[in-house]
C-alpha positions as CSV (number, residue, x, y, z in Angstrom):
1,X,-45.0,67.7,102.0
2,X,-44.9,68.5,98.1
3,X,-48.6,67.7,97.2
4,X,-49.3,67.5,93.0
5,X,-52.1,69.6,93.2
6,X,-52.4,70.8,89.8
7,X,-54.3,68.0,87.9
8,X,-57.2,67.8,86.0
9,X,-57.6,64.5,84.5
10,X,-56.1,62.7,87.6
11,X,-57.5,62.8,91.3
12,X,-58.2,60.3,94.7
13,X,-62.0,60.6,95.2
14,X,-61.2,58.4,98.3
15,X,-59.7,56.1,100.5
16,X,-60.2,53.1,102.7
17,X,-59.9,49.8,103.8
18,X,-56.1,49.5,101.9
19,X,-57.8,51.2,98.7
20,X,-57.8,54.2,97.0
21,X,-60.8,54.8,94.7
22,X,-59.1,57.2,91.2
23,X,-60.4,59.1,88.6
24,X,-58.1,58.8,85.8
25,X,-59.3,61.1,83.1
26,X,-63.1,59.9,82.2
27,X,-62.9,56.5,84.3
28,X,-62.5,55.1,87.6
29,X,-59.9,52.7,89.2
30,X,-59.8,51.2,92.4
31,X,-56.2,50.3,93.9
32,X,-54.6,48.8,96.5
33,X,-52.4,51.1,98.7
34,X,-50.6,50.0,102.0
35,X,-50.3,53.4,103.3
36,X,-54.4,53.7,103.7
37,X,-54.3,52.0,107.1
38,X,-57.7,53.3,108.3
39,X,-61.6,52.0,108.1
40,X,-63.9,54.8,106.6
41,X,-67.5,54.5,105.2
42,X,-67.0,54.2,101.5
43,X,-69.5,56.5,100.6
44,X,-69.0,57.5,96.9
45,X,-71.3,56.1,94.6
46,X,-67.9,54.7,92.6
47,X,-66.9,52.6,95.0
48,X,-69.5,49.9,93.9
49,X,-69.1,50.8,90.0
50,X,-65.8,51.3,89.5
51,X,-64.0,50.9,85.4
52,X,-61.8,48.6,87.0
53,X,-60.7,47.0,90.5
54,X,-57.1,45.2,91.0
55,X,-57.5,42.6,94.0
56,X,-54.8,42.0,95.7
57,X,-53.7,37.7,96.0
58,X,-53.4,36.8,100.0
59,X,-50.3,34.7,98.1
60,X,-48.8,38.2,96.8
61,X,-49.6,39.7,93.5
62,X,-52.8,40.5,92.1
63,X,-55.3,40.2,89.3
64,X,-57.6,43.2,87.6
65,X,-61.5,43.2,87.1
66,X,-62.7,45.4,84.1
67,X,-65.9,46.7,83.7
68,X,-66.3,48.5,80.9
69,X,-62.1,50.1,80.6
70,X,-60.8,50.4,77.3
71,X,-57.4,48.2,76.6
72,X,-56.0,52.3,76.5
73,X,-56.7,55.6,76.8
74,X,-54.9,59.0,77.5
75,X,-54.8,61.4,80.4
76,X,-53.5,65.1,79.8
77,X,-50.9,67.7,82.5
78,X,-50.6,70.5,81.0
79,X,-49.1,70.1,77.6
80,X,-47.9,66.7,78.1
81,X,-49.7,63.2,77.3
82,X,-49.8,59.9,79.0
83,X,-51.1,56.9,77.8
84,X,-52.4,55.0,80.0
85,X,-53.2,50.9,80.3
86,X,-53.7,48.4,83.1
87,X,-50.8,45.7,83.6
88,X,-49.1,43.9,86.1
89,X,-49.1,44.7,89.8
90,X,-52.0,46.9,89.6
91,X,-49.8,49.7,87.9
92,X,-51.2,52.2,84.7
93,X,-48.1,53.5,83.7
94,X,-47.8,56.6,85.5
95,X,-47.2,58.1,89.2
96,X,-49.4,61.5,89.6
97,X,-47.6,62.1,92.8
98,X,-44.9,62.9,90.4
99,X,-46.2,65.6,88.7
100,X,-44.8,68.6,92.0
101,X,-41.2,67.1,90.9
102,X,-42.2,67.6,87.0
103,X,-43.0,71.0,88.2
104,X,-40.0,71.9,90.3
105,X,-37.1,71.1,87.9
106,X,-39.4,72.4,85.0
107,X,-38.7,75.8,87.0
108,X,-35.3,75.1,87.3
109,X,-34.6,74.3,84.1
110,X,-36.7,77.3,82.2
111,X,-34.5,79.5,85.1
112,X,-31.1,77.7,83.7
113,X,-30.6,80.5,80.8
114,X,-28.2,77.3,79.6
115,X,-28.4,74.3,77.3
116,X,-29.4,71.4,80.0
117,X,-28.2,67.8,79.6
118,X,-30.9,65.6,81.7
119,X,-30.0,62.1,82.8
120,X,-33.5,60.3,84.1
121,X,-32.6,56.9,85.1
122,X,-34.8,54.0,86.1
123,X,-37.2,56.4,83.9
124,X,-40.1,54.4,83.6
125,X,-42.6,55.4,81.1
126,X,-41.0,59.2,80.4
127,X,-43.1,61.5,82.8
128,X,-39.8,62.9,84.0
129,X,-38.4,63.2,80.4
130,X,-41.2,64.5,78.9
131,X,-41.2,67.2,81.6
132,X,-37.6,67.9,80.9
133,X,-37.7,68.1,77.6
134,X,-40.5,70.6,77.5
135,X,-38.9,72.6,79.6
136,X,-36.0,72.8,77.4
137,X,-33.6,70.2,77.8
138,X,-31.9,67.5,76.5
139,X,-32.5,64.3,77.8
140,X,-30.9,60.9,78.4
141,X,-33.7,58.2,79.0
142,X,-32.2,55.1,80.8
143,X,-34.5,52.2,81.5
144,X,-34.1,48.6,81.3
145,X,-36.9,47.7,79.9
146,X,-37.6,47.6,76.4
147,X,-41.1,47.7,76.7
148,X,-41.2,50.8,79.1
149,X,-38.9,52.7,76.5
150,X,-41.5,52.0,74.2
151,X,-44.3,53.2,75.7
152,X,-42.1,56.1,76.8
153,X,-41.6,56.9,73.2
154,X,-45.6,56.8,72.5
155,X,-45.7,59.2,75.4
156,X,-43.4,61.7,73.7
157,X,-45.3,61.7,70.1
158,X,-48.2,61.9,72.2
159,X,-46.5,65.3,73.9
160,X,-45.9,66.7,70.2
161,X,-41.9,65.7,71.5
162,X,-41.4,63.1,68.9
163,X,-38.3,65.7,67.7
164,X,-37.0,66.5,70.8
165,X,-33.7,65.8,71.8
166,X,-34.5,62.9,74.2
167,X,-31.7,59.7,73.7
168,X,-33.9,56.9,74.2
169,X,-31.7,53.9,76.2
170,X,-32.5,50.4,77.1
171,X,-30.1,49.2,79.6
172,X,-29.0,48.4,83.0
173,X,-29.4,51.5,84.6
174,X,-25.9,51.1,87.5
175,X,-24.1,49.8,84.4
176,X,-24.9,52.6,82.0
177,X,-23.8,55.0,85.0
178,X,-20.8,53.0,85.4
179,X,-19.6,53.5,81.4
180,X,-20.5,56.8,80.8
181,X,-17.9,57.4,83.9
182,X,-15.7,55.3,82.0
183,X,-16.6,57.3,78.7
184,X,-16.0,60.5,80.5
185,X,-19.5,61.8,79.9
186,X,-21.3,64.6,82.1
187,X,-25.0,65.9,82.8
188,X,-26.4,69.5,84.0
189,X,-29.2,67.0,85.9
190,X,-29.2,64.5,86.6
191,X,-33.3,62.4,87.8
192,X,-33.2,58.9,89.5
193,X,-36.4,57.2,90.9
194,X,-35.3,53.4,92.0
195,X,-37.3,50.5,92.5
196,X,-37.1,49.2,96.2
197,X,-36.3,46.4,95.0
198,X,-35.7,44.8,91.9
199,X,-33.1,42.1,89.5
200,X,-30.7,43.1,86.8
201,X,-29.9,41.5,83.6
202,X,-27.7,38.9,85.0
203,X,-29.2,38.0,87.7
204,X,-28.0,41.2,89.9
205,X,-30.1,42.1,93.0
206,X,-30.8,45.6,93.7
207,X,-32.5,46.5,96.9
208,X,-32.6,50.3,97.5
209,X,-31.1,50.2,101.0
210,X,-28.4,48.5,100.2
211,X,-27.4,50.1,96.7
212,X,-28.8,54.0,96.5
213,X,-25.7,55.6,98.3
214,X,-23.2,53.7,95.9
215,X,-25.5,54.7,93.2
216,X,-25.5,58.2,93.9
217,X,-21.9,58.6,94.8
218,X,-21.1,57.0,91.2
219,X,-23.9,59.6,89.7
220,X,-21.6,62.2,91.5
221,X,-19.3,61.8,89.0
222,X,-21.0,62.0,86.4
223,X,-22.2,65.7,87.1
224,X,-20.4,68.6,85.2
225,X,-18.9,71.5,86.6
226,X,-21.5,73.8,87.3
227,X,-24.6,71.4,87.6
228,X,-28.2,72.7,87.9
229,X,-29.9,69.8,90.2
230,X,-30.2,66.2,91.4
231,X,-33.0,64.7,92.2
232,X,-34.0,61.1,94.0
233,X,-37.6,59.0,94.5
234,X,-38.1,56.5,96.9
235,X,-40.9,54.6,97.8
236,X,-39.8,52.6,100.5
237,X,-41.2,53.7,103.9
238,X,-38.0,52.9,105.6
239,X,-35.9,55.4,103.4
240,X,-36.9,58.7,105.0
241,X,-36.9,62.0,103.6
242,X,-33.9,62.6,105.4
243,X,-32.2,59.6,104.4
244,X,-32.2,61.2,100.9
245,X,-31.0,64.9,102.3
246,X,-28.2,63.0,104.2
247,X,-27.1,61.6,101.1
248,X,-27.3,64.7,99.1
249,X,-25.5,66.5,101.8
250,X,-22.5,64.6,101.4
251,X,-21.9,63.5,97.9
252,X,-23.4,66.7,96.0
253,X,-23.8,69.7,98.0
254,X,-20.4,69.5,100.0
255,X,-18.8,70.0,96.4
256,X,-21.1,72.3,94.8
257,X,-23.0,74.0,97.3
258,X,-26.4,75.0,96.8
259,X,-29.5,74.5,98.7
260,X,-31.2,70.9,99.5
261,X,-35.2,69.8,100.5
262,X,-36.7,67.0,101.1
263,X,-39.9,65.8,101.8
264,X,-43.2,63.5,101.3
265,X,-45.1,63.5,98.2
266,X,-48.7,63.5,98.1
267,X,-51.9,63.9,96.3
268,X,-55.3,65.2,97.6
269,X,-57.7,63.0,99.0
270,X,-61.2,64.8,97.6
271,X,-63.5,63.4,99.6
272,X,-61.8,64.3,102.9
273,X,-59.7,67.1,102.0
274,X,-56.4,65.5,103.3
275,X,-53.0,64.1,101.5
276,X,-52.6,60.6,101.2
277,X,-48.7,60.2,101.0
278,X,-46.9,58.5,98.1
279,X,-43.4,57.9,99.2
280,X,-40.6,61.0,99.3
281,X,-37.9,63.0,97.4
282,X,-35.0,64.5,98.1
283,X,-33.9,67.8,96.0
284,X,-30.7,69.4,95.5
285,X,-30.3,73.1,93.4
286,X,-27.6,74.9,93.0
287,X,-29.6,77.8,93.4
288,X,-28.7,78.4,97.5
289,X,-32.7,79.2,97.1
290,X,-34.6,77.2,95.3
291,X,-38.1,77.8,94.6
292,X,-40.3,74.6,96.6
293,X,-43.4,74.2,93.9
């Protein structure tokens, strides 16, 4: 398992009953999860005066409780700054789990001794970008929603990245794949981290089983000839780490070699000293080696 370990605003204080209690920077969240299956004595004093507390609907969905938790507020990794805020479907606007991927291709990039072209799709709110651009590179941000590029590029002034060579991109993110083949366009990287489900802009269904493999066999293309890495997210429990290996296996590394991984992602439960896992990744390098942060 790749467990982010290296935070200091962000950490799980504890879990139970389908909750995870959170510090995020100076205040405390309490979220569902439906991987925390067990029934423990919540303990900590925050369980009962938490900042905020999403309930989950027994119709689907959710609503927040606030006490006291300002409308925003920031959380730091390193040299990298994420704003945070509470919106639908008890989300903040940032997966911590993330930050051992961050890590890894930051190393990989730094390694490169090469101008890197980055292509992050489904890319969310920019931890991935940010990462990649600090590290070096150039990035191609692909989202389709306007509002997440946004708040992607707050993240990035926020960074001190304003000027970096990120190319912010609000579309479809299969349909921008499927042009730049057209266009004849190539990336070094290339980062994808799919919904398991979700609707494009005309109505098109995209469920991760069914879709991922095309998607990565079309992102296949789009890699130039000596490519640095590919990485995929998922955080559907039925897509198992080596789901993601299998697929690497056969569309990247049978014509470029290098090494694959893949594994869960986790993040360190304080109270009990275990990893509460957050879904998986799959990693291929072209390094026949690469270095597992």
């Amino acid at each position: 398992m790749w467990i982010a370990e290296r935070w200091n605003d962000y950490e799980v204080i504890d879990c139970s009953k389908g909750e995870k209690l959170e510090r995020w920077g100076d205040f405390y969240l309490i979220r569902p999860d439906p991987q925390v299956i067990w029934d423990t004595p919540k303990v900590h004093r925050r369980w009962k005066h938490p900042h905020g507390h999403y309930h989950r609907s027994a119709k689907g969905g959710g609503q927040w409780e606030f006490f006291d938790l300002p409308q925003q507020w920031s959380v730091h990794y390193g040299a990298l700054t994420f704003n945070l805020k509470p919106f639908s479907f008890k989300h903040t606007g940032l997966f911590p789990e993330q930050a051992s991927n961050w890590d890894w291709f930051s190393h990989e990039i730094a390694q490169a001794g090469r101008p890197v072209k980055v292509l992050n799709l489904f890319a969310y709110t920019g931890g991935a970008t940010l990462a990649a651009a600090k590290a070096g590179a150039a990035v191609t941000h692909v989202d389709a929603s306007k509002g997440m590029v946004g708040w992607a590029k707050e993240n990035a002034k926020s960074s001190g990245l304003e000027q970096a060579p990120i190319r912010w991109i609000v579309d479809d993110c299969v349909k921008f794949v499927q042009r730049e083949i057209r266009r004849g366009n190539h990336y070094d990287a290339i980062i994808m981290d799919p919904p398991s489900y979700g609707r494009g802009p005309g109505g098109e269904i995209w469920k991760i089983e069914d879709s991922i493999h095309l998607l990565v066999k079309q992102c296949a293309q789009l890699l130039s000839e000596h490519p640095l890495f590919f990485l995929i997210n998922s955080y559907t429990t039925g897509l198992a780490p080596s789901v993601l290996a299998y697929m690497l296996s056969i569309e990247i590394a049978s014509r470029h070699g290098g090494s694959i991984s893949a594994k869960e992602l986790g993040l360190p439960v304080t109270q009990t000293g275990l990893v509460l896992p957050c879904g998986a990744s799959g990693r291929w390098s072209s390094q026949v080696s690469s270095p597992s942060v």
